[in-house]
VMD Tcl script that draws the C-alpha trace (Angstrom):
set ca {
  {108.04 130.28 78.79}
  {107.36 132.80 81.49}
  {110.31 134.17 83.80}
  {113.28 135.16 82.04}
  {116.47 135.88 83.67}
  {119.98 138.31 82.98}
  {120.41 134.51 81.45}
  {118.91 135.77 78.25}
  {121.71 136.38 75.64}
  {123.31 132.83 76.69}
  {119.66 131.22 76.31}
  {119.32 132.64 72.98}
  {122.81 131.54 71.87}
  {121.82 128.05 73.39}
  {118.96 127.53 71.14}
  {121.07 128.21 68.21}
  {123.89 125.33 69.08}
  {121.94 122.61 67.53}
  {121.35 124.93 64.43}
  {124.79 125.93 63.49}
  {126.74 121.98 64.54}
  {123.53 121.30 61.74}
  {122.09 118.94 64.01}
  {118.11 118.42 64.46}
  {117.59 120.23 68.29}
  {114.37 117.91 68.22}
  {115.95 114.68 68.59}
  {116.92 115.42 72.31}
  {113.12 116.41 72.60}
  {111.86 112.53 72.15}
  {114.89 110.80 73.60}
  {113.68 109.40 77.09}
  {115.61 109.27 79.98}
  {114.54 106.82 82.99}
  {115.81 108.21 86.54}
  {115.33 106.76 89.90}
  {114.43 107.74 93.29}
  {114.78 106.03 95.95}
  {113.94 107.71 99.74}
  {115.41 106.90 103.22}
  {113.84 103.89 104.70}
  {111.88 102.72 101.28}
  {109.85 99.78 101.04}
  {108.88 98.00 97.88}
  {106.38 100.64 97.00}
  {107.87 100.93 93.50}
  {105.62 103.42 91.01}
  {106.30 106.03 88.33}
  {106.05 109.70 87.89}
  {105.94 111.32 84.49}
  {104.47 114.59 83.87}
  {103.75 117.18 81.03}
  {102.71 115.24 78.35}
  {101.82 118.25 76.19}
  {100.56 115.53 73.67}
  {100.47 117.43 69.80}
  {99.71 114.27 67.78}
  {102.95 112.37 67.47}
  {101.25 108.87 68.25}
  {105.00 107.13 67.58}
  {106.92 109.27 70.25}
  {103.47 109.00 72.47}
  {103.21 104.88 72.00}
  {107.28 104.62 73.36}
  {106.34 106.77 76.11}
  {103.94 103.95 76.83}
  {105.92 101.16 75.66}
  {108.44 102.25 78.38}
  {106.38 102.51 81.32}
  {104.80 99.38 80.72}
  {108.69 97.59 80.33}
  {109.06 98.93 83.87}
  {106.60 97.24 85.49}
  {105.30 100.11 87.96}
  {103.13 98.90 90.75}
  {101.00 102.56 90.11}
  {101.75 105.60 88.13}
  {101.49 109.14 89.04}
  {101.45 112.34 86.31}
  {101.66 115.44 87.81}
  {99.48 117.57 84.71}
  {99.58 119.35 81.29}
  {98.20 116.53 79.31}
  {97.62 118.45 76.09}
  {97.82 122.21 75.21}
  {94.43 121.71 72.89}
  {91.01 120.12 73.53}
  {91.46 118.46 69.99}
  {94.21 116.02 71.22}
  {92.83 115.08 74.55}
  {90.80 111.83 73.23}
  {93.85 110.54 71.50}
  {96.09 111.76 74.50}
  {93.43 109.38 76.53}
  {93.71 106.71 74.95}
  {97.42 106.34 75.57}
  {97.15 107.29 79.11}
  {94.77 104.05 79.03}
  {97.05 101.84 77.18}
  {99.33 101.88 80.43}
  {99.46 98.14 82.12}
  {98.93 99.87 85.43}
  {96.91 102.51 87.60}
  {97.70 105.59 86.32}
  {96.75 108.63 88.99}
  {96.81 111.95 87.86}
  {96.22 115.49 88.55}
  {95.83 118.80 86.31}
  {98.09 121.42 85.16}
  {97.75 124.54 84.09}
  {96.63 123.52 80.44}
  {94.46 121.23 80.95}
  {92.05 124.05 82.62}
  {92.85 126.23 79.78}
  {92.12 123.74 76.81}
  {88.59 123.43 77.88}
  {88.51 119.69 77.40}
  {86.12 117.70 79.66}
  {87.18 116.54 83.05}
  {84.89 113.65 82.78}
  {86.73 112.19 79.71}
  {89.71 112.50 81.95}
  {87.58 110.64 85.01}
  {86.76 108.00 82.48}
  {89.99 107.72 80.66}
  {92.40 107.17 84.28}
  {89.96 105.40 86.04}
  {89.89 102.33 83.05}
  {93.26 101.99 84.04}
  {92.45 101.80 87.38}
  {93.71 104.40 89.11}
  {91.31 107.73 89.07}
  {91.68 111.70 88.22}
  {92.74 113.43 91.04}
  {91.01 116.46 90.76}
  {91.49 118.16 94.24}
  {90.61 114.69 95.61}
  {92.61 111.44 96.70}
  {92.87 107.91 97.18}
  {94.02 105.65 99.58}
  {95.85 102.41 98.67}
  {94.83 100.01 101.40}
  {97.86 97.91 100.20}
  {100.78 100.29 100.83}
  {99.08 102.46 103.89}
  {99.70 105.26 101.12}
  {97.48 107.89 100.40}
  {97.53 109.89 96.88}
  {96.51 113.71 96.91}
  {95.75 115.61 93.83}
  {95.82 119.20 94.04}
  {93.59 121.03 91.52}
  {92.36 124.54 91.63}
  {91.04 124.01 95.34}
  {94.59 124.22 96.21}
  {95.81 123.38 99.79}
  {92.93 124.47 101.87}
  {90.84 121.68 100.35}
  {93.19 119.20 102.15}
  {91.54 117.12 104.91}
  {93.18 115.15 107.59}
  {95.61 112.23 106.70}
  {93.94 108.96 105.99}
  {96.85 106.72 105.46}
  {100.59 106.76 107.29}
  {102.17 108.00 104.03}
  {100.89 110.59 101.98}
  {102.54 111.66 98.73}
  {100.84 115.16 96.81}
  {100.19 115.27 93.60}
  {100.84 118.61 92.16}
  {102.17 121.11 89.06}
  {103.18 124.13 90.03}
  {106.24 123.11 92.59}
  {106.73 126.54 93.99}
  {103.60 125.98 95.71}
  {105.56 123.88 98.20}
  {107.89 126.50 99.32}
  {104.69 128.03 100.99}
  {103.87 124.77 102.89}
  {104.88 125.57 106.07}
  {102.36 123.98 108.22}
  {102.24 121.02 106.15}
  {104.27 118.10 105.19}
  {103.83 114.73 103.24}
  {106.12 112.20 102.66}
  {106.63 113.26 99.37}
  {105.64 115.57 96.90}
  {105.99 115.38 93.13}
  {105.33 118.34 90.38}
  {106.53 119.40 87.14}
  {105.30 122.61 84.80}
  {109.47 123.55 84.66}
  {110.09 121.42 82.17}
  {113.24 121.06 83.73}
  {113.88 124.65 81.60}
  {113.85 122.35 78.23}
  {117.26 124.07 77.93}
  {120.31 123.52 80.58}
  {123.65 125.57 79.99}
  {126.40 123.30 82.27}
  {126.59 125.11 85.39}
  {123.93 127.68 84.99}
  {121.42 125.44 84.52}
  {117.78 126.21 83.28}
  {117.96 129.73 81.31}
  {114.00 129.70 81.24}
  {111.36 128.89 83.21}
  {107.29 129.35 83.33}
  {106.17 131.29 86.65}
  {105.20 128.99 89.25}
  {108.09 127.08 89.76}
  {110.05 129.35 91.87}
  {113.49 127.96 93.12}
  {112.36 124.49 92.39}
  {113.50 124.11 88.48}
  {113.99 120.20 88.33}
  {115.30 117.50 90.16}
  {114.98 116.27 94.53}
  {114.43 119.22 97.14}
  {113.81 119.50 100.69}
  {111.20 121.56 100.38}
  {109.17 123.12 103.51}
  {106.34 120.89 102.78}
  {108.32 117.86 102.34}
  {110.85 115.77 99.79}
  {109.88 117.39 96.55}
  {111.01 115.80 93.02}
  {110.41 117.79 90.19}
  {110.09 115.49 86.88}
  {111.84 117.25 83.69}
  {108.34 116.50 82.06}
  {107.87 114.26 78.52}
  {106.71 117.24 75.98}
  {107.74 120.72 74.91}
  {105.98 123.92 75.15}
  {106.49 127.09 72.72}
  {109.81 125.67 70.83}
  {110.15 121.62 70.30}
  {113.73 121.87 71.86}
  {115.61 120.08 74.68}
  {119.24 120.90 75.12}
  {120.71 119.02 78.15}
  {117.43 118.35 79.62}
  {115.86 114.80 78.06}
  {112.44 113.96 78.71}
  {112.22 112.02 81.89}
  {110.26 109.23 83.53}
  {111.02 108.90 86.99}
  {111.09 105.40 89.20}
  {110.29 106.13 92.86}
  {110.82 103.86 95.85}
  {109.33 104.88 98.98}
}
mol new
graphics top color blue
foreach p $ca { graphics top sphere $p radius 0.5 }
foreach p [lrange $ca 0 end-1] q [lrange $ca 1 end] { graphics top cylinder $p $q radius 0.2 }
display resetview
């Protein structure tokens, strides 16, 4: 997973706890977590962010994904990229994102340029749920003066003036905030860490993919604004989460 640090020999030695207490390191992998955020002066704008679905086929861990997000009762939900790692899982991915009982608002990671699945199945798949594919676009929601930015390739210098008195960003890579200095929004929310997948008390995340810079996972001030940084719901490389659940965040703003 990209960067590594002088971390290595403990990182190692992490991934072999679950192996020698003979417990399955998976289970921690597909055992969701539900945080909340909640940001100075919030009204009852009340949505969800998940993020990194990294969807491989496992339709039963995908469906309680699903299941919980509905049992939340979001107003809106927002997934900041990395829907699937291969074209061949996107429909099925899709299909889940659709079964979601509210506006679901996303925009791409990393993988889901590299796959080489079609964009316009995502446009078709998010905007049946009502919400849209953010694709270095936004929307505005009339309702909560609140306007949704998804950053795609285009990156910041495709951003045009405000159109709503909060704006929240929509991105993956959350280093890309630390360069925001002559921009802020009222919040921004990424993912691609992972949250490291595995957290040594203390040290915290051993490993992490370039691109996410000193913002690993968790609530920043960032230069460009509050940044949260969701822990993401799949795995990438090894199917292991040690101290690091899969996470579906509630935001109030």
């Amino acid at each position: 997973m990209g960067r590594m640090t002088r971390r290595k020999f403990l990182g190692l030695s992490a991934l072999a706890v679950p192996a020698a207490l003979g417990a399955d390191g998976r289970v921690e992998s597909t055992s969701l977590r539900v945080t909340e955020l909640k940001l100075n002066g919030a009204s009852n704008c009340r949505f969800i962010h998940f993020s990194d679905f990294h969807h491989k086929g496992d339709v039963r861990y995908a469906a309680e994904v699903v299941r919980t997000i509905n049992q939340l009762e979001p107003e809106f939900v927002c997934f900041t990229g990395d829907l699937v790692e291969e074209a061949r899982f996107a429909s099925e991915a899709l299909g889940f994102i659709q079964q979601i009982r509210a506006p679901v608002y996303g925009a791409p990671g990393n993988h889901d340029f590299l796959c080489g699945a079609s964009f316009l199945e995502f446009d078709a798949a998010f905007a049946a749920t009502g919400g849209a594919w953010l694709n270095d676009r936004s929307r505005v929601l009339p309702k909560y003066d609140l306007e949704l930015i998804g950053m795609g390739k285009g990156g910041v210098h495709v951003f045009e003036p405000p159109r709503a008195g909060k704006r929240v960003l929509l991105m993956h890579y959350p280093d890309i905030a630390h360069g925001m200095r002559e921009r802020r929004f009222d919040l921004i929310l990424a993912g691609h860490s992972h949250g490291g997948q595995v957290r040594i008390p203390f040290l915290g995340a051993l490993i992490v993919p370039n691109g996410v810079g000193p913002y690993d996972h968790g609530y920043y001030d960032s230069p460009g604004g509050p940044l949260y940084v969701n822990a993401g719901i799949g795995t990438y490389l090894i199917p292991v989460r040690l101290n690091c659940r899969p996470e579906i965040t509630v935001i109030t703003i």
